[in-house]
Backbone as ProteinMPNN parsed JSONL, in Angstrom:
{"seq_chain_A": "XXXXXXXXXXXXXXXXXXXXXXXXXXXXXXXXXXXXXXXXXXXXXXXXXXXXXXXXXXXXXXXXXXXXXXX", "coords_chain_A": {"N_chain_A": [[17.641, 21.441, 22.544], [16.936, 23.518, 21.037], [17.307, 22.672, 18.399], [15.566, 20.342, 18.55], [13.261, 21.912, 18.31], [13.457, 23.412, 15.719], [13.515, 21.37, 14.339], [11.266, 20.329, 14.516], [9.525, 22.513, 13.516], [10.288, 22.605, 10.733], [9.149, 19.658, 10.059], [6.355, 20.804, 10.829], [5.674, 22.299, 8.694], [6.661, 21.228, 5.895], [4.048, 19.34, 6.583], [1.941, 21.057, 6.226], [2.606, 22.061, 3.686], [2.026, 20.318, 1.883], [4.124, 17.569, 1.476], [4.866, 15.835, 3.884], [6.212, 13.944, 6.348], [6.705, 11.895, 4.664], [7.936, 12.649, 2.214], [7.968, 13.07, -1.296], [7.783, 10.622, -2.765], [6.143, 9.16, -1.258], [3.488, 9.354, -2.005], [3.89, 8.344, -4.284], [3.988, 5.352, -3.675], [2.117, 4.886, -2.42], [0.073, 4.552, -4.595], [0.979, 2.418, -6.255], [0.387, 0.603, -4.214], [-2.441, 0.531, -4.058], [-3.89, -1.592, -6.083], [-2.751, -4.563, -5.502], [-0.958, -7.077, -6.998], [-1.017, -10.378, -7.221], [0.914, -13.907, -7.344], [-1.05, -17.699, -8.37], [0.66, -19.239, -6.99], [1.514, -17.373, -4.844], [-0.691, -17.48, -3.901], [-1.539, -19.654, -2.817], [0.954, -20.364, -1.452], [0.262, -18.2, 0.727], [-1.865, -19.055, 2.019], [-3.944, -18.347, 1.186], [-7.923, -18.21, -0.704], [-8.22, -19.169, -4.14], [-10.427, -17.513, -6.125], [-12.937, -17.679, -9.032], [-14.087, -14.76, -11.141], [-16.881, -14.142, -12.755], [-16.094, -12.439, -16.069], [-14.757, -10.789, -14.786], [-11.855, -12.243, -13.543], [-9.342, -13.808, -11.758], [-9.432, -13.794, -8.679], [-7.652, -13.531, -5.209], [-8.148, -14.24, -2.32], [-7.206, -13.844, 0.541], [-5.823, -14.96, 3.906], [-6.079, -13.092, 6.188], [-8.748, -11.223, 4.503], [-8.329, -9.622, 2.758], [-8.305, -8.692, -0.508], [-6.792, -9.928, -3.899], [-5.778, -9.413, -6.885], [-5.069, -11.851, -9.373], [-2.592, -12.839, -11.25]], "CA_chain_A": [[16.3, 21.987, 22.564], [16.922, 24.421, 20.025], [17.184, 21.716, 17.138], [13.801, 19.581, 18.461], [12.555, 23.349, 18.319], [13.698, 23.675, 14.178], [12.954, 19.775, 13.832], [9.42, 20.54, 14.838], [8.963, 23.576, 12.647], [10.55, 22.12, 9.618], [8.209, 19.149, 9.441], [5.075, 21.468, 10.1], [6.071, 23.484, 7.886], [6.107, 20.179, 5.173], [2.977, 18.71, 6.097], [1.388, 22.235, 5.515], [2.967, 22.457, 2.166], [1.518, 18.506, 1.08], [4.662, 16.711, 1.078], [4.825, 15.622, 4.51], [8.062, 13.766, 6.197], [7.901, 10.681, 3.794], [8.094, 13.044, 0.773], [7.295, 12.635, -2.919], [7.592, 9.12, -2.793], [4.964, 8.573, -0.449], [2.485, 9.213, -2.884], [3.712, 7.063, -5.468], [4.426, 4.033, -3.329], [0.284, 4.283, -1.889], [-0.561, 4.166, -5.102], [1.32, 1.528, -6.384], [0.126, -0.11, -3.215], [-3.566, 0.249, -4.332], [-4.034, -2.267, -6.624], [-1.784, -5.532, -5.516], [-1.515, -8.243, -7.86], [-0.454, -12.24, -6.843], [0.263, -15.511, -8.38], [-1.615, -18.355, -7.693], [1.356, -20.54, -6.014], [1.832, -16.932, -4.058], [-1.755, -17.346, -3.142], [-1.581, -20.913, -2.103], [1.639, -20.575, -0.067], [0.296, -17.674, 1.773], [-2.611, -19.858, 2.978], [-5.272, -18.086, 0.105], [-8.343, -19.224, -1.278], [-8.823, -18.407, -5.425], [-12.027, -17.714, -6.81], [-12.957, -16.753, -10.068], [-15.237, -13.62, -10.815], [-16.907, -14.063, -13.735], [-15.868, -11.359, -16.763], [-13.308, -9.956, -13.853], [-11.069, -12.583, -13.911], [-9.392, -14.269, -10.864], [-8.979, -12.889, -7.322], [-7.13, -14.347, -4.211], [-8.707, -13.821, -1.142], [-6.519, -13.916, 2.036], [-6.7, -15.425, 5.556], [-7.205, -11.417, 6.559], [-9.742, -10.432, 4.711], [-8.193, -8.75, 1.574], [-8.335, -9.59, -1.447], [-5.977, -9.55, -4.568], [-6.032, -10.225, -8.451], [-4.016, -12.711, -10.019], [-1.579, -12.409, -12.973]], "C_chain_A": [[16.032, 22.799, 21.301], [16.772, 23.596, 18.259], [16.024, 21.012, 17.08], [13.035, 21.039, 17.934], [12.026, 23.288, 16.047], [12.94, 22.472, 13.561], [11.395, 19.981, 13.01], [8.936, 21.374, 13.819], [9.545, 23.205, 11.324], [9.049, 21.127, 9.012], [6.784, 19.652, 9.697], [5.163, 21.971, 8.512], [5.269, 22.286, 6.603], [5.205, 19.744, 5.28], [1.911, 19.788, 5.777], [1.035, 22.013, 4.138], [2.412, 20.784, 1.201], [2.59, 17.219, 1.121], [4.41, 15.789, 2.09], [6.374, 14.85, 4.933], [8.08, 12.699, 5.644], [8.394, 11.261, 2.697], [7.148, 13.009, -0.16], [7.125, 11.717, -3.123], [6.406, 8.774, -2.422], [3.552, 8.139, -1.358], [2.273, 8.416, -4.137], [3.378, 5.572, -4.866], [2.662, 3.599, -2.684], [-0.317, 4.326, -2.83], [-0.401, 2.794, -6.409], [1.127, -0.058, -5.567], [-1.314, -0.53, -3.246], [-4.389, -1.017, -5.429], [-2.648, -3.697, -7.079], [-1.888, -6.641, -6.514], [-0.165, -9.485, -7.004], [-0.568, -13.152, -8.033], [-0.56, -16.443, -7.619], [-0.781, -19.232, -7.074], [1.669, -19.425, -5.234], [0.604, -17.182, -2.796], [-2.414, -18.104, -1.905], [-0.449, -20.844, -0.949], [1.264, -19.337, 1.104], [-1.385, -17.888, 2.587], [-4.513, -19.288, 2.223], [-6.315, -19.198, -0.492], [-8.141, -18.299, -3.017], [-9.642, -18.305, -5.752], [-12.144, -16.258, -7.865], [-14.377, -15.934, -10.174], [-15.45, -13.64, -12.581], [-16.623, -12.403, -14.375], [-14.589, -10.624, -15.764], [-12.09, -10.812, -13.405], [-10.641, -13.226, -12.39], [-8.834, -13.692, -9.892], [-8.307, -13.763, -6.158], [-7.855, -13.487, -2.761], [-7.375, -14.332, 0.162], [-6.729, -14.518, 3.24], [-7.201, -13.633, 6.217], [-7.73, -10.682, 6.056], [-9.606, -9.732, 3.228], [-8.055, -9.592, 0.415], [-7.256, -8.843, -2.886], [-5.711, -10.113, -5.757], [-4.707, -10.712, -8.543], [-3.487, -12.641, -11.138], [-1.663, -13.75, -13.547]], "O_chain_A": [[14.992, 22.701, 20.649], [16.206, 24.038, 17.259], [15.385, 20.892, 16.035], [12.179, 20.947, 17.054], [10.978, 23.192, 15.408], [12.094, 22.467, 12.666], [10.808, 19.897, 11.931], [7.932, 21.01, 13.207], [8.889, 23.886, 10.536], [8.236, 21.426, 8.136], [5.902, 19.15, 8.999], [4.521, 21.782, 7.479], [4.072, 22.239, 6.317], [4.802, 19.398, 4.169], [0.978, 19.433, 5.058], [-0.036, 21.854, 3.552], [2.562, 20.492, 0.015], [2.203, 16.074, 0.889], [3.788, 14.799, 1.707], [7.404, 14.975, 4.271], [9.141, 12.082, 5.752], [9.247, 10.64, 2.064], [5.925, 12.942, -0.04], [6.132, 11.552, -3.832], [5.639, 8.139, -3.145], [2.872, 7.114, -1.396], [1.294, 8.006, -4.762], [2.654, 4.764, -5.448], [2.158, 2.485, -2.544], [-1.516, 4.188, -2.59], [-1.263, 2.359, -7.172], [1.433, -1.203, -5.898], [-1.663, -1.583, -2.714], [-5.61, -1.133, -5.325], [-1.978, -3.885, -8.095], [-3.007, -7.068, -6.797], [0.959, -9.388, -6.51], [-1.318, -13.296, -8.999], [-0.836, -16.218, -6.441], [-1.37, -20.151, -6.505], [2.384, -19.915, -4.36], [0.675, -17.149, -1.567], [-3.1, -17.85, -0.915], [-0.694, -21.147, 0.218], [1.798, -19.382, 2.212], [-1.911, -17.153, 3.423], [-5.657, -19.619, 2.535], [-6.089, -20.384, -0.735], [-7.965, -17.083, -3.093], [-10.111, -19.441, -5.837], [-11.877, -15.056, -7.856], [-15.43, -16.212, -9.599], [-14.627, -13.32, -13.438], [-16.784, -11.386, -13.701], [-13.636, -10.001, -16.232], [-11.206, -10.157, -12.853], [-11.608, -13.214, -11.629], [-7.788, -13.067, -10.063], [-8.551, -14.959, -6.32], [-7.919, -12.288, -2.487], [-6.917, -15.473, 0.236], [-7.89, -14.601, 3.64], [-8.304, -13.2, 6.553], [-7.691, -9.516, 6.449], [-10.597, -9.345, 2.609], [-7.784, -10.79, 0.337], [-6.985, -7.645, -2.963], [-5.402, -11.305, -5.776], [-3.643, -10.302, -8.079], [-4.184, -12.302, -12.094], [-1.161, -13.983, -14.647]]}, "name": "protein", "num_of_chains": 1, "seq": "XXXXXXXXXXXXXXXXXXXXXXXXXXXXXXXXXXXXXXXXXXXXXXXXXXXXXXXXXXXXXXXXXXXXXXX"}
């Protein structure tokens, strides 16, 4: 009891202070996560269509919905 007790007040404590319990990482890895890039044989085997945007170059669209530039 006494350790869920500390547990508990440790990670307030952290999401107080900004890190929270994934860390420092966290923040890199969601923003490394913000702007995905694909190829186009990733796009095709994962069931994508491609379509190009003029001046912006080419995007993969998804069966759910998201979409994701191409290298």
């Amino acid at each position: 009891m006494r350790i869920r007790r500390t547990l508990g007040l440790v990670l307030a404590a952290a999401t107080l202070a900004g890190t929270g319990a994934v860390g420092a990482f966290g923040a890199v890895g969601a923003q490394a996560a913000s702007s995905p890039t694909i190829t186009r044989e990733e796009c095709a085997a994962a069931g994508g269509q491609v379509k190009s945007i003029p001046y912006g170059g080419d995007t993969c669209t998804l069966p759910d919905g998201t979409n994701q530039r191409i290298t």
